[in-house]
N, C-alpha and C positions, 0 to 999 in steps of 0.2 A: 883405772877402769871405772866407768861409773855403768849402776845397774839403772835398764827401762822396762816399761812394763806395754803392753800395744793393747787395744782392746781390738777386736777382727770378727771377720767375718768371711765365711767361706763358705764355697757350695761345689759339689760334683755333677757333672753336666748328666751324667744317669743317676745318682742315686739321688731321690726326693728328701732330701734329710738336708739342710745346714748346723754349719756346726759357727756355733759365737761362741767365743770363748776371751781368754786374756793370754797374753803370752812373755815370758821374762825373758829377758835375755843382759847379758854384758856386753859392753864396747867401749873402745877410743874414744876419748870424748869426738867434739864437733857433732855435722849433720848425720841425722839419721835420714836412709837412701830407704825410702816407701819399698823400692823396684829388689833391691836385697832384702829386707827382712819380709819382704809378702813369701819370697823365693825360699828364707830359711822357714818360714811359719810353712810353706808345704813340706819339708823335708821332717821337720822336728817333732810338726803336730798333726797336721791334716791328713797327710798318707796314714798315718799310723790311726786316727781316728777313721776317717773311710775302711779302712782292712779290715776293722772289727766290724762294721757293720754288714761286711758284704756275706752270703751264704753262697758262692760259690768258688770253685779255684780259680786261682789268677789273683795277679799283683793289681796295686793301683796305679796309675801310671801317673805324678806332678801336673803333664799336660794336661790332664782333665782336670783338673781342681783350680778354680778362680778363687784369689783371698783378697777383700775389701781392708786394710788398715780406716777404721774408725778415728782412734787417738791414740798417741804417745805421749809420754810425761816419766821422769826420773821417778826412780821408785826406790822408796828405801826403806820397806817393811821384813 
């Protein structure tokens, strides 16, 4: 398994807020697939970061959250 690190960027189509941040993850080696890990950065980071932000009930829903992959690169800190 070797560890990567993504730098990103992501925005909710109603809340005024983006959130940049960095994100780690493991894998297989070979290609990293942008179209998967934008997919896990909404499950793992982004939903959970939007949910704090909001002041009312209701979930967030993946479909509203666009994530831009910046860069990737092996990380071994």
């Amino acid at each position: 398994m070797t560890t990567y690190i993504a730098q990103f960027h992501a925005v909710h189509k109603l809340i005024d807020i983006a959130q940049q941040s960095c994100f780690i993850w493991r894998q297989e080696g070979g290609e990293i697939d942008n179209h998967l890990l934008e997919e896990k950065i909404k499950r793992e980071s982004s939903i959970h970061f939007y949910q704090m932000l909001i002041d009312w009930d209701g979930e967030i829903d993946s479909k509203d959250i666009s994530v831009k992959i910046w860069s990737t690169e092996t990380f071994s800190g």
